[in-house]
Structure formats: C-alpha cells, structure tokens
Backbone bond lengths (Angstrom), bond angles and torsions (degrees), N, CA, C in turn:
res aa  C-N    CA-C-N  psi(-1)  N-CA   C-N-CA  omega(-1)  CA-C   N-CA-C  phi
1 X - - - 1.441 - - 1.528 110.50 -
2 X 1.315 112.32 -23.25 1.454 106.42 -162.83 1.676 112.82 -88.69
3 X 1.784 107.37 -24.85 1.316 129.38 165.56 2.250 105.29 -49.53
4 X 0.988 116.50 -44.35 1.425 117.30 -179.63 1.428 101.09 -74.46
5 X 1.269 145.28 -7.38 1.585 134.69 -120.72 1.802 77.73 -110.48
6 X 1.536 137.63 -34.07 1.146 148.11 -153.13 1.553 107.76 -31.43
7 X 1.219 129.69 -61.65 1.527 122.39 -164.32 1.515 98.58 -106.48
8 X 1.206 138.01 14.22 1.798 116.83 128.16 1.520 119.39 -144.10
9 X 1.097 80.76 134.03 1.589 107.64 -177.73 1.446 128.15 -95.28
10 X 0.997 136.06 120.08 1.841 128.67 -141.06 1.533 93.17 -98.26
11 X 1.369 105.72 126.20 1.588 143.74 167.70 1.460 108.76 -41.06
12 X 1.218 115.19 117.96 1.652 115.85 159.77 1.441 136.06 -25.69
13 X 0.957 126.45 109.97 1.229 126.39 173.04 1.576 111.40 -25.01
14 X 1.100 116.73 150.48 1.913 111.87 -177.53 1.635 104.89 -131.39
15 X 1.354 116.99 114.20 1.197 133.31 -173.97 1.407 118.47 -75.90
16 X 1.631 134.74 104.46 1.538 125.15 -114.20 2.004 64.43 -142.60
17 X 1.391 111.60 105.63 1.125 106.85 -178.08 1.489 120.67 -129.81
18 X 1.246 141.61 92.32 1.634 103.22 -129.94 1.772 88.47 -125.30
19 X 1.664 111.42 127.29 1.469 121.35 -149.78 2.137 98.46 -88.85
20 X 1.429 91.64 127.65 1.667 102.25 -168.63 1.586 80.74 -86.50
21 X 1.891 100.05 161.62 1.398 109.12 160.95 1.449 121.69 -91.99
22 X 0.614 107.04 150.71 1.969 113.70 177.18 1.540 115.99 -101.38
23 X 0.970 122.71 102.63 1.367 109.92 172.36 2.029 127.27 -122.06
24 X 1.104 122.54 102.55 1.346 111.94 -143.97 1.361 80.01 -74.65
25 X 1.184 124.33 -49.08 1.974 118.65 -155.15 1.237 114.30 -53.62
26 X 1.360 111.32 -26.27 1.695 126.25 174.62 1.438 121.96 -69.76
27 X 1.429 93.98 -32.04 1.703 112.35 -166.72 2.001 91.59 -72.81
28 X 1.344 99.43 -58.83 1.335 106.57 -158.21 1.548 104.80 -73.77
29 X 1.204 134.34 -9.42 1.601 146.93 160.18 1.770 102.44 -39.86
30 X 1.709 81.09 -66.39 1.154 116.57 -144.34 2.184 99.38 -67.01
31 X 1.492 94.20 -26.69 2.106 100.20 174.11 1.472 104.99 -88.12
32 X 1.536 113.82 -21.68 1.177 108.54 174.94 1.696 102.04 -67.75
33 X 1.443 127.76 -56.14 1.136 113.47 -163.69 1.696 120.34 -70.09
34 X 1.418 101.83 -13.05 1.259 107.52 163.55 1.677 127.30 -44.90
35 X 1.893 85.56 -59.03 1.422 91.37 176.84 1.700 130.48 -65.10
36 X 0.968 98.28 -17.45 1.708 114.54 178.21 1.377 107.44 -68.77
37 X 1.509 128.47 -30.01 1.499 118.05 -161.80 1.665 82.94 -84.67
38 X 1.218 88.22 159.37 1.753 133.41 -163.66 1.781 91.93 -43.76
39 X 1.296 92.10 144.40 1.573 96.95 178.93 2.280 93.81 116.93
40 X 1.654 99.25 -59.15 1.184 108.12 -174.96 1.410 130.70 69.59
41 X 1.618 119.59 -174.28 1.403 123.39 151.88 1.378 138.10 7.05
42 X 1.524 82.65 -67.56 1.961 130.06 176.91 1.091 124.11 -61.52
43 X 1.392 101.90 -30.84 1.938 112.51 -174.02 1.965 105.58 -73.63
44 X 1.712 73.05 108.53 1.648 75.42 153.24 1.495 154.64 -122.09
45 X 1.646 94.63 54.33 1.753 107.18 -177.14 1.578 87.61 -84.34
46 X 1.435 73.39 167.19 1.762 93.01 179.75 1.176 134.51 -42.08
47 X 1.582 98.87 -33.22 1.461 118.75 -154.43 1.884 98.98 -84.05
48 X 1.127 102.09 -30.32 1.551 113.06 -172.50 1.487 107.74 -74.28
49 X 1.591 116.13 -52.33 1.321 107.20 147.31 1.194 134.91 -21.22
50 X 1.231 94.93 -94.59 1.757 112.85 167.19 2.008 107.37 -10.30
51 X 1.190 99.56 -68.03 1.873 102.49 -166.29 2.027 95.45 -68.19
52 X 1.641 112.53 -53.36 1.516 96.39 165.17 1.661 129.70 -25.95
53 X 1.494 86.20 -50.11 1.543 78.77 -160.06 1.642 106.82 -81.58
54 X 1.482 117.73 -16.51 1.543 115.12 177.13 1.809 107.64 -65.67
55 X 1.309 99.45 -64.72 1.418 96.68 144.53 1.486 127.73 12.10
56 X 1.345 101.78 -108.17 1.564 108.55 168.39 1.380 122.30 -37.24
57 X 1.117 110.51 -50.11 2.208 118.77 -173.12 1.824 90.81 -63.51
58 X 1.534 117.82 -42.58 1.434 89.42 -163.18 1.112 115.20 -72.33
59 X 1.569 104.93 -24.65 2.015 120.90 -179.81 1.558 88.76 -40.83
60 X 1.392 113.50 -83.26 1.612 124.69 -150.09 1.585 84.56 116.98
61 X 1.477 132.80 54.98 1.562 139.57 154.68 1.810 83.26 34.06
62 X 1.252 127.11 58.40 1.323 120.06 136.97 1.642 141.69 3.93
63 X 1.146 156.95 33.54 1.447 133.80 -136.40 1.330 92.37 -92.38
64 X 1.718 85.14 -144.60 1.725 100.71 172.81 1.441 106.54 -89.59
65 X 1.374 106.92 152.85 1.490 124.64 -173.71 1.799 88.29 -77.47
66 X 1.164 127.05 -53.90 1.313 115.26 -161.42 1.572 106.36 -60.40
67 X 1.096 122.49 -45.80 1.919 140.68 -170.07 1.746 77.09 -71.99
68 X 1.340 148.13 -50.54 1.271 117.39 -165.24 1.712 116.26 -91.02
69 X 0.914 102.06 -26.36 1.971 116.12 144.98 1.170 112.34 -10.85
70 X 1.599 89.33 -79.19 1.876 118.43 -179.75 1.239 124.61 -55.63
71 X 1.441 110.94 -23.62 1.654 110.04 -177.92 1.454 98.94 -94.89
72 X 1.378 123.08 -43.94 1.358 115.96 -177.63 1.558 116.93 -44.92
73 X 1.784 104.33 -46.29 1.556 108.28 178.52 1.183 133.77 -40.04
74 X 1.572 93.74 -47.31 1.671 112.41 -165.46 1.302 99.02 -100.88
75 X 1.616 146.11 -7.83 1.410 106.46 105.52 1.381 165.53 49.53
76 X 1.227 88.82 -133.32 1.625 123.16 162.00 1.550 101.02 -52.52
77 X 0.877 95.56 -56.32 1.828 94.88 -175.22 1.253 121.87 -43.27
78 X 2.271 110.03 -49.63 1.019 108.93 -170.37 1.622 98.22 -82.90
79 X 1.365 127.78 -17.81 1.011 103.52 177.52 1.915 129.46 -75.81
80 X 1.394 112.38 -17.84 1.044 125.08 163.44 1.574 119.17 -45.08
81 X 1.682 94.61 -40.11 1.429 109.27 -161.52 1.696 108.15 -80.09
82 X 1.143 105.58 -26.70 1.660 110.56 -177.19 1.481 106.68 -81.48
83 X 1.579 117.85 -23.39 1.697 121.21 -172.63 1.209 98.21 -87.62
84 X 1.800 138.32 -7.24 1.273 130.35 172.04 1.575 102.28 -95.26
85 X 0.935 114.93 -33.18 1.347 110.88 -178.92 1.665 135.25 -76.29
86 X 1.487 91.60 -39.01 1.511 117.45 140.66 1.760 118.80 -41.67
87 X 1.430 123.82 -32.99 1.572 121.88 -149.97 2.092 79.68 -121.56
88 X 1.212 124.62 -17.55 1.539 114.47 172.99 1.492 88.51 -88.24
89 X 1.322 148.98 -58.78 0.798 127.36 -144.61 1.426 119.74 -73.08
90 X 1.758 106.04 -16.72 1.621 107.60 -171.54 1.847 100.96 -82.33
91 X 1.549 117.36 -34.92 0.717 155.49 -176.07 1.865 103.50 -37.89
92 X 1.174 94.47 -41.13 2.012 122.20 -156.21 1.695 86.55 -79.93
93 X 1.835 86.58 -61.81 1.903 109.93 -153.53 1.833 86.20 -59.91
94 X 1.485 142.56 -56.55 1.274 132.46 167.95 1.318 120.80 -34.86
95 X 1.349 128.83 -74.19 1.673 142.58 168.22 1.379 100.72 -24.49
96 X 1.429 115.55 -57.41 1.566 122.91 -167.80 1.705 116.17 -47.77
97 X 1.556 99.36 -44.77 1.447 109.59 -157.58 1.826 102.30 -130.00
98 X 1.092 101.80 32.52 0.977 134.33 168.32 1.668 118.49 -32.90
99 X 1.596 104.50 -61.63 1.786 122.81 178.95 1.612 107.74 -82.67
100 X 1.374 110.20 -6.57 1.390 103.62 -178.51 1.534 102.83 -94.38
101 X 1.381 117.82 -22.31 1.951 124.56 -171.29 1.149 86.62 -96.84
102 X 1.446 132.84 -13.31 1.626 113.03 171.81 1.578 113.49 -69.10
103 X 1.652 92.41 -59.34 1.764 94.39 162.49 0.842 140.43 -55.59
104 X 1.463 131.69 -3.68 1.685 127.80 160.63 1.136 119.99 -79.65
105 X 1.816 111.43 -35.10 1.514 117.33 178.85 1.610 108.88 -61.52
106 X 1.668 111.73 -21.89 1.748 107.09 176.41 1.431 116.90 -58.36
C-alpha cells in the first residue's frame, strides 16, 4: 500500500487549542454576589456552604494581617530560640570533652 502512497502524503495533525480567559477578580465578584442573594451569610443549605467554602480556598483563608504578623513573629522567635539552644548545647558537649578532641588531633 505504501508503494501507491507516492503523490499524497497525509497532512499533520492540527492542534485546535482554543485559549479560555481567566479572570480571578471576576470569579470572586461573582461568589461574592452569590452570597448576598437572599438566604445570605446565614444560609445554611449546602449549596451556600459549598460556594463559602470555595470562597475561602481561593482567598488563601485570608485573616488579619496583624494576628498573621503575630504568628509569623513568634515563629521566628521560636525558631531563633531552638538555633541558640541548639549552638549552647553543642557548645557545652565540645567544652565538656574538650582533652579527649585534643588527643585525637595528636
């Protein structure tokens, strides 16, 4: 079959891809106004859930900047606090054994 095939040769496949827009500010307008129709806040069928809680996941659970301030600090803090304590303690275990790492370096 492929001996006859000479004067046509089959065309590339054509990759038919067609690019959607994304728009988050629209999206999230658009759950806010959800939540506003009648029923509200308060409403608790499923469905109201349901858009709440998408809601939230797309935020990134939003809080307060000050309360997330605060967690970052204390934190940092404790992690500060474990790399000093970590650096006395190796600090001790060296000092301690001190005449014995002298004698290996002999």
């Amino acid at each position: 079959m492929a001996l006859f095939n000479f004067f046509h040769t089959p065309q590339p496949q054509r990759y038919r891809y067609i690019p959607r827009f994304y728009d988050p500010d629209k999206e999230e307008l658009e759950a806010r106004i959800e939540q506003a129709k009648p029923g509200g806040p308060d409403d608790f069928s499923p469905e109201a859930v349901k858009v709440r809680m998408k809601a939230g996941f797309k935020r990134g659970h939003t809080i307060d900047r000050k309360f997330k301030r605060k967690l970052r600090r204390r934190a940092n803090r404790r992690v500060i606090l474990i790399g000093v304590a970590l650096a006395l303690i190796s600090m001790y275990l060296i000092w301690a054994n001190l005449d014995a790492i002298l004698n290996l370096a002999k």
